[in-house]
C-alpha positions as protocol buffer text, in pm:
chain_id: "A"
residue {
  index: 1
  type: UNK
  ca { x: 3914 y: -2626 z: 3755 }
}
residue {
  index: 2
  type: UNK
  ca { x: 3759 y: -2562 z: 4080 }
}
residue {
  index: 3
  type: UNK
  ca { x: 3551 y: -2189 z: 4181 }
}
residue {
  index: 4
  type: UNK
  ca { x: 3750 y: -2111 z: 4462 }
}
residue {
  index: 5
  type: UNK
  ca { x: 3785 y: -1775 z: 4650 }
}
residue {
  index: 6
  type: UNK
  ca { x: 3907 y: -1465 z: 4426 }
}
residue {
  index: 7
  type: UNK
  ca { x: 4217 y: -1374 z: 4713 }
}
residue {
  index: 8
  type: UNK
  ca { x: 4490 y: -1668 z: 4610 }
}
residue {
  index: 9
  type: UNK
  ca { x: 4484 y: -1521 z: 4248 }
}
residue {
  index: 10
  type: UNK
  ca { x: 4747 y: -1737 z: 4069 }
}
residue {
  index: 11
  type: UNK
  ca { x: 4991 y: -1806 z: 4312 }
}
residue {
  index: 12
  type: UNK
  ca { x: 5016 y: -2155 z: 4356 }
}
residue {
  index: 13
  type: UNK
  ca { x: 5129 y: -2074 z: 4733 }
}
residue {
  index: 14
  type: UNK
  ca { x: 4832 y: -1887 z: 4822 }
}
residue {
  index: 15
  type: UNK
  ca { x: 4651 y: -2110 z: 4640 }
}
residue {
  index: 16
  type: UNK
  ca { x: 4793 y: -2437 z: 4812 }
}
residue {
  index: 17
  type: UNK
  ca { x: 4701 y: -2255 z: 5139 }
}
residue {
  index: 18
  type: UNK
  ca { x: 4332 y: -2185 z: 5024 }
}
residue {
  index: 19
  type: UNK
  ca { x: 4214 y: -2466 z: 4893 }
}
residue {
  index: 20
  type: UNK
  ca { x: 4398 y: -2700 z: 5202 }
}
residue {
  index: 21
  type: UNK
  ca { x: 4401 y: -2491 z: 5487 }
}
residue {
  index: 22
  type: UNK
  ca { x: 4243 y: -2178 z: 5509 }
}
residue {
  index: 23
  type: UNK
  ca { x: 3910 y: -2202 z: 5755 }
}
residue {
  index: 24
  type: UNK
  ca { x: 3995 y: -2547 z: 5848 }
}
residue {
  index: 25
  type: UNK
  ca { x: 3805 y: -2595 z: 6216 }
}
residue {
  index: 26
  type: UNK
  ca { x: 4107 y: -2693 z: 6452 }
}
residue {
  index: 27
  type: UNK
  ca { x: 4114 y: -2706 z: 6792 }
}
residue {
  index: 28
  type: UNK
  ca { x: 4495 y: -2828 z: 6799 }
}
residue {
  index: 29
  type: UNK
  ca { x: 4661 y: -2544 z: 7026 }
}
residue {
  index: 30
  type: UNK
  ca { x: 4992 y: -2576 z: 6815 }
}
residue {
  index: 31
  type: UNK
  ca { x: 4808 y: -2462 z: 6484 }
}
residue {
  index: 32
  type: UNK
  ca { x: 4585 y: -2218 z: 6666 }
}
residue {
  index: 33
  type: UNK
  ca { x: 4937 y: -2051 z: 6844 }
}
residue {
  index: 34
  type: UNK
  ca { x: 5049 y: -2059 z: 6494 }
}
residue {
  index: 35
  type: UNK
  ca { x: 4791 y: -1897 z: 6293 }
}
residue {
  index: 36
  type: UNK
  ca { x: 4765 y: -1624 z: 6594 }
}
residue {
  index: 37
  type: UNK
  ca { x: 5163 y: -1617 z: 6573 }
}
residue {
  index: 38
  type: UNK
  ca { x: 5132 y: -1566 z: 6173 }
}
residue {
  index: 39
  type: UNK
  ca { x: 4818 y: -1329 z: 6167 }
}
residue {
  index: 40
  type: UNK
  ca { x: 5001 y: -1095 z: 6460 }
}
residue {
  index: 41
  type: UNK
  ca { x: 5324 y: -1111 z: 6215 }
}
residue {
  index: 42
  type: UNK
  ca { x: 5144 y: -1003 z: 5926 }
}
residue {
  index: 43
  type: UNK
  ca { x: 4987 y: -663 z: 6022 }
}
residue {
  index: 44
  type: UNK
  ca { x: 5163 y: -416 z: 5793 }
}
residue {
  index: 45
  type: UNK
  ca { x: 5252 y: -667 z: 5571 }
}
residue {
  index: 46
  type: UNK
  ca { x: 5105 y: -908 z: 5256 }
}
residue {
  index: 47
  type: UNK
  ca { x: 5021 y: -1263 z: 5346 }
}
residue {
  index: 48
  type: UNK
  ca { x: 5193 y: -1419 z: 5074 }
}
residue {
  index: 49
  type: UNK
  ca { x: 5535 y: -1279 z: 5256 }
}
residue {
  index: 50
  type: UNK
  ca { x: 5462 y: -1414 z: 5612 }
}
residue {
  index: 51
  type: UNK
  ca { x: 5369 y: -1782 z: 5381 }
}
residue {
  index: 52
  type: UNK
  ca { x: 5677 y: -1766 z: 5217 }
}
residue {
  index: 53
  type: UNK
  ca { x: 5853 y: -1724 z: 5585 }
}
residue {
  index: 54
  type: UNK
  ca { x: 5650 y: -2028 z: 5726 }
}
residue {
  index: 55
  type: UNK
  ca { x: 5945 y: -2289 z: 5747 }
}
residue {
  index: 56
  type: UNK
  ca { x: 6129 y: -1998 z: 5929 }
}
residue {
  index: 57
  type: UNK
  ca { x: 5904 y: -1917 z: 6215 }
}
residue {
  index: 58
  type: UNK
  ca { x: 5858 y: -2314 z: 6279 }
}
residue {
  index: 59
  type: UNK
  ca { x: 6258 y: -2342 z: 6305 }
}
residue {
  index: 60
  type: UNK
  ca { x: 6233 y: -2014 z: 6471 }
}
residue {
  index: 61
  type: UNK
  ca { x: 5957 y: -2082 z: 6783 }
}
residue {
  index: 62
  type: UNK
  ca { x: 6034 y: -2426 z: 6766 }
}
residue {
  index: 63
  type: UNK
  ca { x: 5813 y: -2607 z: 6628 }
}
residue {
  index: 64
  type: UNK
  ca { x: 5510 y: -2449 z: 6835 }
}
residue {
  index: 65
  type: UNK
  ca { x: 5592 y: -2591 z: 7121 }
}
residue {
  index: 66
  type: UNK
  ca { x: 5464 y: -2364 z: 7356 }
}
residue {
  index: 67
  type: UNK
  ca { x: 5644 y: -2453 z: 7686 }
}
residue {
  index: 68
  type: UNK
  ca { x: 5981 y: -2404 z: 7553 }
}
residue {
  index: 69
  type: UNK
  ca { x: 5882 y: -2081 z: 7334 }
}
residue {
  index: 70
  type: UNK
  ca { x: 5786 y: -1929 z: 7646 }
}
residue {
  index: 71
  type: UNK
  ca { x: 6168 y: -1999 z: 7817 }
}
residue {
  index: 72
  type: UNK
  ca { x: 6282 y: -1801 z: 7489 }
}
residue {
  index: 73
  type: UNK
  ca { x: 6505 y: -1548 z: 7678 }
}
residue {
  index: 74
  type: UNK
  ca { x: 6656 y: -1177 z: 7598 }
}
residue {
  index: 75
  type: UNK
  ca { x: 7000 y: -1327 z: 7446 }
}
residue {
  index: 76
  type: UNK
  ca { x: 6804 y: -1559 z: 7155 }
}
residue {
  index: 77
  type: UNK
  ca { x: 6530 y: -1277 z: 7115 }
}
residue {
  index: 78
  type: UNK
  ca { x: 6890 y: -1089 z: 7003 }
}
residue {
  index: 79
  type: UNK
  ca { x: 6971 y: -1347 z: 6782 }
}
residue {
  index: 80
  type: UNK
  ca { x: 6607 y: -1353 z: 6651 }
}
residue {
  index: 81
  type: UNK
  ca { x: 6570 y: -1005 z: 6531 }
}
residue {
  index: 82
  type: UNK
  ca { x: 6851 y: -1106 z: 6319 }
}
residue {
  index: 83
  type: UNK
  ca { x: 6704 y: -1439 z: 6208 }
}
residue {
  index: 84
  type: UNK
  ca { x: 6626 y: -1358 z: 5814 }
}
residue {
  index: 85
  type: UNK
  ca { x: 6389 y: -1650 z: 5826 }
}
residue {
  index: 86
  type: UNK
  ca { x: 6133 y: -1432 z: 5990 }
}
residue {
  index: 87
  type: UNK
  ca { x: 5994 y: -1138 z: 5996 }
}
residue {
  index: 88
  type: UNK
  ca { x: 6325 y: -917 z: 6187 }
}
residue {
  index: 89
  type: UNK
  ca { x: 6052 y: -706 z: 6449 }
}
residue {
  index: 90
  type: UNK
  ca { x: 6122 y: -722 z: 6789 }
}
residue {
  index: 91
  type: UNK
  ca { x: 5788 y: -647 z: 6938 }
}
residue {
  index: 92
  type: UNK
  ca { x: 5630 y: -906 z: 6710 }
}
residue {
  index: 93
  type: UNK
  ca { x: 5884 y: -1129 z: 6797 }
}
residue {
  index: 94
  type: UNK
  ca { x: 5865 y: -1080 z: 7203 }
}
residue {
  index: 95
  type: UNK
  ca { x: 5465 y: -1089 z: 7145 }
}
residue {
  index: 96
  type: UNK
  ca { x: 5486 y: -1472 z: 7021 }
}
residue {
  index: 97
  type: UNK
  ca { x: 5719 y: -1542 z: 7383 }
}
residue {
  index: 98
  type: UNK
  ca { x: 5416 y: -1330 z: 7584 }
}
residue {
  index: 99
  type: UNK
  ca { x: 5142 y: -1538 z: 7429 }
}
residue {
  index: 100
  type: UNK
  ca { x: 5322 y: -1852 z: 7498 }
}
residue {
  index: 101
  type: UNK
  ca { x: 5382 y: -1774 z: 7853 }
}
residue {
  index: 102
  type: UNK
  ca { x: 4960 y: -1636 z: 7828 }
}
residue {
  index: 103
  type: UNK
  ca { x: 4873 y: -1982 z: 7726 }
}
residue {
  index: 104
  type: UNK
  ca { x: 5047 y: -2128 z: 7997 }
}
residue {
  index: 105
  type: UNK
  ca { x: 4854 y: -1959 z: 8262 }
}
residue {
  index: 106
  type: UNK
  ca { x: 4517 y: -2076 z: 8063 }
}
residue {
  index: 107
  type: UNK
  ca { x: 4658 y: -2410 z: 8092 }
}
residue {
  index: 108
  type: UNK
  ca { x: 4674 y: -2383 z: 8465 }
}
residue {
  index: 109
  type: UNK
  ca { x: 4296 y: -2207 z: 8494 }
}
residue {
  index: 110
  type: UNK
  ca { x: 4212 y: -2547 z: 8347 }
}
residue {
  index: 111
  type: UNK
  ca { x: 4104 y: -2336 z: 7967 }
}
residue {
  index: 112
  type: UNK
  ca { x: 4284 y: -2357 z: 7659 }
}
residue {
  index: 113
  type: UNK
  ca { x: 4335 y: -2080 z: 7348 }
}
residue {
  index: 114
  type: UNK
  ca { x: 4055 y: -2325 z: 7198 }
}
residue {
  index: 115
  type: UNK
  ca { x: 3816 y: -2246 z: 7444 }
}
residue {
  index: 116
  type: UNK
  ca { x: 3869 y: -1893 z: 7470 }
}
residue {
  index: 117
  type: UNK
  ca { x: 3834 y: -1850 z: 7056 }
}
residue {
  index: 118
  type: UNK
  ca { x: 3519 y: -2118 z: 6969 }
}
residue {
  index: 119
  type: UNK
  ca { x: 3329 y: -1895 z: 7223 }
}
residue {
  index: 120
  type: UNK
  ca { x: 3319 y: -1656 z: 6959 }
}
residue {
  index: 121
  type: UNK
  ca { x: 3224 y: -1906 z: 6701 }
}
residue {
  index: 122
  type: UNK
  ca { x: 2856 y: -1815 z: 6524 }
}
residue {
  index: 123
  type: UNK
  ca { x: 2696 y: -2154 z: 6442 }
}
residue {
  index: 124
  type: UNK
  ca { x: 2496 y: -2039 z: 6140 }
}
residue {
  index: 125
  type: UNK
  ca { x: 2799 y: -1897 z: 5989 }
}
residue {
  index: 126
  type: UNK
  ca { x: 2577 y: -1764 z: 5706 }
}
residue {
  index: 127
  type: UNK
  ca { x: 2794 y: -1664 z: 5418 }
}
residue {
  index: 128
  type: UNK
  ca { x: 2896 y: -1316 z: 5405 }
}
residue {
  index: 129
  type: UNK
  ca { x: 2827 y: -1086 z: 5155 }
}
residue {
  index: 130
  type: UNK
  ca { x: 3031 y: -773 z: 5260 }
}
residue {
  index: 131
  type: UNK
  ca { x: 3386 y: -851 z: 5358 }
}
residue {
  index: 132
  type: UNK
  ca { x: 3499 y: -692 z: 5709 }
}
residue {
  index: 133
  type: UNK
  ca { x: 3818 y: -643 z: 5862 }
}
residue {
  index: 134
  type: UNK
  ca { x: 3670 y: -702 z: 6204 }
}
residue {
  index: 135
  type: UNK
  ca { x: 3354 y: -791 z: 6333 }
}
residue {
  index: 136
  type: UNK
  ca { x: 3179 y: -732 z: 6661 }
}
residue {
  index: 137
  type: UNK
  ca { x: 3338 y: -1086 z: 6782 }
}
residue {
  index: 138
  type: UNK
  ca { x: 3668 y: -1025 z: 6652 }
}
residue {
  index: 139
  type: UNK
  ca { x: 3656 y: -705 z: 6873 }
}
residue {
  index: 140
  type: UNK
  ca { x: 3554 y: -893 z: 7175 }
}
residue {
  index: 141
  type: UNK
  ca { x: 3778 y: -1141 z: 7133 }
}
residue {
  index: 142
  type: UNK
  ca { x: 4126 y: -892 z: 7109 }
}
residue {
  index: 143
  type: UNK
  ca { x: 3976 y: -709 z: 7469 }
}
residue {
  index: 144
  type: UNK
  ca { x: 3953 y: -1097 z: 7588 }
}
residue {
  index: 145
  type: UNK
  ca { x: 4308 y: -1207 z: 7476 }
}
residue {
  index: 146
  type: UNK
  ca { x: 4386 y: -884 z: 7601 }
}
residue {
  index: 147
  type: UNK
  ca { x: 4263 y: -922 z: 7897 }
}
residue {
  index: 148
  type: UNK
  ca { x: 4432 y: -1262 z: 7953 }
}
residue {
  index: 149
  type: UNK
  ca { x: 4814 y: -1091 z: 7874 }
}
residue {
  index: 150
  type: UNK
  ca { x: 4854 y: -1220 z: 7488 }
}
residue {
  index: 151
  type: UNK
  ca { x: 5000 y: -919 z: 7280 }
}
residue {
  index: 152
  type: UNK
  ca { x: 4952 y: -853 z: 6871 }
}
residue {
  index: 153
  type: UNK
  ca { x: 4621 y: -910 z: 6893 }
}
residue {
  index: 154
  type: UNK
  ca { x: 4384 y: -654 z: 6769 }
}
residue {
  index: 155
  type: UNK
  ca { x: 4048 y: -694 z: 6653 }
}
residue {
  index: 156
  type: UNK
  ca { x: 4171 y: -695 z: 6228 }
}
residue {
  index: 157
  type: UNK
  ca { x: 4450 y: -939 z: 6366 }
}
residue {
  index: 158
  type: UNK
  ca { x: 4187 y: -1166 z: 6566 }
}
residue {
  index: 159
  type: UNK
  ca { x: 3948 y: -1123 z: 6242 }
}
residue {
  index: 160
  type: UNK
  ca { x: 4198 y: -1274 z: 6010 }
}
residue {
  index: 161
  type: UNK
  ca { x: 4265 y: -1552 z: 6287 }
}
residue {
  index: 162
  type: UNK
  ca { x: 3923 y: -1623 z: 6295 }
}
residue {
  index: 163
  type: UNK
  ca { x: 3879 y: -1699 z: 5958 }
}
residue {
  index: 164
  type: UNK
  ca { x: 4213 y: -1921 z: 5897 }
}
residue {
  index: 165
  type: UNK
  ca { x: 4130 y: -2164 z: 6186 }
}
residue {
  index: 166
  type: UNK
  ca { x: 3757 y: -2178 z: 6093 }
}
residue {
  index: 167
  type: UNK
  ca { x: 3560 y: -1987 z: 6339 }
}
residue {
  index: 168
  type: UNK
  ca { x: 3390 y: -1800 z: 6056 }
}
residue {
  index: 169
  type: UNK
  ca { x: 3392 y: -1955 z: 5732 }
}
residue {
  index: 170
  type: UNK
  ca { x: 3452 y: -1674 z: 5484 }
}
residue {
  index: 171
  type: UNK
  ca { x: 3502 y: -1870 z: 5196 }
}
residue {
  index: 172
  type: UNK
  ca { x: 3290 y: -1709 z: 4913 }
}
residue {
  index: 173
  type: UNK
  ca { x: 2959 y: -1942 z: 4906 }
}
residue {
  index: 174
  type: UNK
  ca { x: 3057 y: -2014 z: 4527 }
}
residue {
  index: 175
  type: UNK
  ca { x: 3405 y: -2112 z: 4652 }
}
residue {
  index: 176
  type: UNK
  ca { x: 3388 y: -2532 z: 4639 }
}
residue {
  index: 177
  type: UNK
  ca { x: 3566 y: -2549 z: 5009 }
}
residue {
  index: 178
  type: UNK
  ca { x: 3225 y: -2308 z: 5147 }
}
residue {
  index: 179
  type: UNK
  ca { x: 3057 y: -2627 z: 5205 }
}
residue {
  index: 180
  type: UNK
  ca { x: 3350 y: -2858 z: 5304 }
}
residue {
  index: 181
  type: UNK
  ca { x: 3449 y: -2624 z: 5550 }
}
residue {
  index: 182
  type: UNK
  ca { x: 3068 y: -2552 z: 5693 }
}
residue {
  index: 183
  type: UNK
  ca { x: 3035 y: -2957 z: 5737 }
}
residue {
  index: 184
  type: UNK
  ca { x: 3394 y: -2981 z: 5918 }
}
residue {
  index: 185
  type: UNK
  ca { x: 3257 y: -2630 z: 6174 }
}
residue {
  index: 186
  type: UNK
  ca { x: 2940 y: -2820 z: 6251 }
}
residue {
  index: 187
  type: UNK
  ca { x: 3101 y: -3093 z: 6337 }
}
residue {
  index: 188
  type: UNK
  ca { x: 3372 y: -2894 z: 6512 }
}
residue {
  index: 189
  type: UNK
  ca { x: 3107 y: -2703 z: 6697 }
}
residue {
  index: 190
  type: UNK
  ca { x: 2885 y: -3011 z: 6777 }
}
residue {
  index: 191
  type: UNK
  ca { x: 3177 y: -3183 z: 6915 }
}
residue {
  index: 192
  type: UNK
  ca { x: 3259 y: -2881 z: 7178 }
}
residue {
  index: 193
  type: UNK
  ca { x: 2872 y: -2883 z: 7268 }
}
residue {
  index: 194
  type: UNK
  ca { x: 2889 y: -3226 z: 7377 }
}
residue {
  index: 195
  type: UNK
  ca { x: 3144 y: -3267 z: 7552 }
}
C-alpha cells in the first residue's frame, strides 16, 4: 500500500480524489472554475460533502461552461437554491454566476483565471512542514480576484484552491504523489515561462 497524505483517512472517495487529483498542475479554465467553484462552496463545510455533491454542481453550472453559466438568470438561481444536488446557498450559488461573468471580462483583457493564479505559483515549492490555512500568496491572490469582481474568494478559500490545482504542492514529502506532482509543476511552470 502506498504512504499517501494522512487527510483522505479511509474513505475511498477522498482517497480516489488524493491519490488522482489533488495538486494536479492544470491550466484547463473549466477545472480551475471548478475547483474555485468547489473550494468557495465548501467554506463552512467538510470536503468529503461538497465531493459527494460533485455530479450535482456539473449538472448544476453546466458542465463548466463558463459562457452559458454566466447567462444563469434570477428565475433558475430560484430553482437552484432548491436543487438538492448542491449545496442550497444562494450567495454561493450567485458567486459561481459572478465569477463566470469575471472570467469573461479576463477573456476580453486578453488574461485568463490561469494567468492570474500561476503568478502566485512558488517554483521551489519546498515541502511544507507546518500546514497553513493561508499563506502570504493566497492573501494576495483573494485582494486580486477581488479586485477583478470574482466573489467567495478569501484568502483560506484561495489557499485550498491553490493546493487542489497544483500551485503549491502540499502533499506530505513522504506522500508517493509529492514527487509526481513536483515533476508535473515544473513542467507546468516551465511551460508558462516559455511561452
Amino acid at each position: 500500500m502506498p504512504q499517501r497524505c494522512s487527510w483522505p483517512g479511509d474513505d475511498p472517495d477522498e482517497i480516489a480524489y488524493h491519490d488522482l487529483e489533488w495538486g494536479v498542475p492544470t491550466q484547463d479554465e473549466a477545472k480551475l472554475f471548478e475547483a474555485l467553484t468547489l473550494e468557495g462552496a465548501q467554506a463552512g463545510l467538510s470536503w468529503h460533502t461538497i465531493l459527494m455533491r460533485r455530479d450535482g454542481y456539473r449538472r448544476a453550472f453546466l458542465e463548466w461552461n463558463v459562457e452559458a453559466i454566466a447567462e444563469i438568470d434570477e428565475a433558475s438561481v430560484d430553482l437552484l437554491v432548491h436543487d438538492t444536488g448542491i449545496i442550497r446557498h444562494r450567495g454561493k450559488i450567485e458567486s459561481t454566476i459572478a465569477n463566470a461573468r469575471a472570467t469573461l471580462l479576463l477573456r476580453e483583457q486578453g488574461l485568463s483565471i490561469a494567468d492570474i493564479v500561476w503568478a502566485y505559483a512558488d517554483p521551489a515549492n519546498e515541502p511544507r512542514t507546518d500546514m497553513q490555512s493561508q499563506t502570504d500568496e493566497s492573501k494576495a491572490m483573494s485582494r486580486e480576484f477581488k479586485r477583478r469582481g470574482f466573489r467567495f474568494v478569501g484568502p483560506t478559500t484561495c489557499y485550498a484552491f491553490m493546493q487542489a490545482v497544483g500551485i503549491v504542492n502540499d502533499h506530505d514529502a513522504s506522500c508517493f504523489r509529492f514527487s509526481e506532482i513536483a515533476t508535473m509543476r515544473s513542467t507546468l511552470l516551465n511551460e508558462r515561462s516559455e511561452s
